[in-house]
C-alpha positions in Angstrom: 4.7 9.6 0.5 4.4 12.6 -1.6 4.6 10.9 -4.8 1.8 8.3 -3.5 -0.5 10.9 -2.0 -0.3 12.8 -5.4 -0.9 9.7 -7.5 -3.7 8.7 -5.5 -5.5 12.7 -5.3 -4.8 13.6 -8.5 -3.1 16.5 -7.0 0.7 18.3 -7.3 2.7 20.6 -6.3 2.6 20.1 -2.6 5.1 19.1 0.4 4.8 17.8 3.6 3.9 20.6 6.4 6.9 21.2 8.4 7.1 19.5 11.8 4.3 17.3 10.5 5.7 13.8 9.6 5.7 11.0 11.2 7.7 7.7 10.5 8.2 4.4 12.2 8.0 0.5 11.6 6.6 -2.4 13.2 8.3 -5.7 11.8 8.9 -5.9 7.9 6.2 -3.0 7.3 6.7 0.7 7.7 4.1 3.0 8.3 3.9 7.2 8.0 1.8 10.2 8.7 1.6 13.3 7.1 -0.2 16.8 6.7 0.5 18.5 3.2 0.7 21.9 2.0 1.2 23.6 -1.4 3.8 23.8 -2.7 6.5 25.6 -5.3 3.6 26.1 -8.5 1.1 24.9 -6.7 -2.3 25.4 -8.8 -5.9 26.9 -7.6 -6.9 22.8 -7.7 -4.3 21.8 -5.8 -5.0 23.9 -3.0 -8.5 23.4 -3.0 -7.5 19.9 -2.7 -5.5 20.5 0.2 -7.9 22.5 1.7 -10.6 19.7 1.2 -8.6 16.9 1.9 -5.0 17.7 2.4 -4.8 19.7 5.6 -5.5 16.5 7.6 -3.5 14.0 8.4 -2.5 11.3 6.1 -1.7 7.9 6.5 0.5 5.1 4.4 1.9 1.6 4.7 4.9 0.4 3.1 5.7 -3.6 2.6 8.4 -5.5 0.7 5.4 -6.7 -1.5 3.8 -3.3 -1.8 5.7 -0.8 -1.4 4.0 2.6 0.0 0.8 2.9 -0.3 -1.7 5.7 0.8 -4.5 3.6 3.3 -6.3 6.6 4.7 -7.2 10.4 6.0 -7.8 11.6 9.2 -11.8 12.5 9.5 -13.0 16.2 9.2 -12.5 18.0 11.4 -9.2 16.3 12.3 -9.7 14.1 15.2 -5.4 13.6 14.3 -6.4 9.8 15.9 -4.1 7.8 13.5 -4.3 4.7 15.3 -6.9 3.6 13.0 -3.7 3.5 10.4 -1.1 2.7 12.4 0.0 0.5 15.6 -1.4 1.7 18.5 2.3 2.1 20.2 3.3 4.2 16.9 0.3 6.2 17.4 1.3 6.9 21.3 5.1 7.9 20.0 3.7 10.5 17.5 1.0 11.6 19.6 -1.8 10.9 17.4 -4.0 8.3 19.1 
């Protein structure tokens, strides 16, 4: 998710947020949630990126044809309702819907 995240914001140097990652499947395709945080080297960009963007919580899919991709952020301010990414029953489990 990392990786995906940074491809799609144009962004590096970060890491997920401890205690902030969420992970679960329904069928063949995977989903995950995640808040970020600078990391190691970590430029002035990429923490205003984060601070923009970043802090909230962001969402991916993952399918055999696909593989992960990044399919949305939480709204600002953080409502941290990702059942608008994410099965409903997923959402329940991390405590996000």
């Amino acid at each position: 998710m990392t990786q995906t995240w940074e491809h799609a914001k144009g962004v590096s140097h970060i890491q997920p947020r401890p205690g902030n990652f969420y992970y679960g499947s329904c069928g063949t395709t995977l989903y995950a949630a995640v808040r970020f945080e600078a990391g190691a080297g970590a430029t002035g960009d990429d923490r205003v990126q984060l601070q923009d963007e970043g802090s909230g919580l962001q969402s991916f899919r993952f399918t055999p044809s696909t593989g992960w991709r990044f399919v949305g952020s939480d709204a600002f301010p953080a409502t941290d309702d990702c059942s608008r990414f994410a099965p409903v029953a997923l959402a329940r489990q991390w405590n996000c819907s």
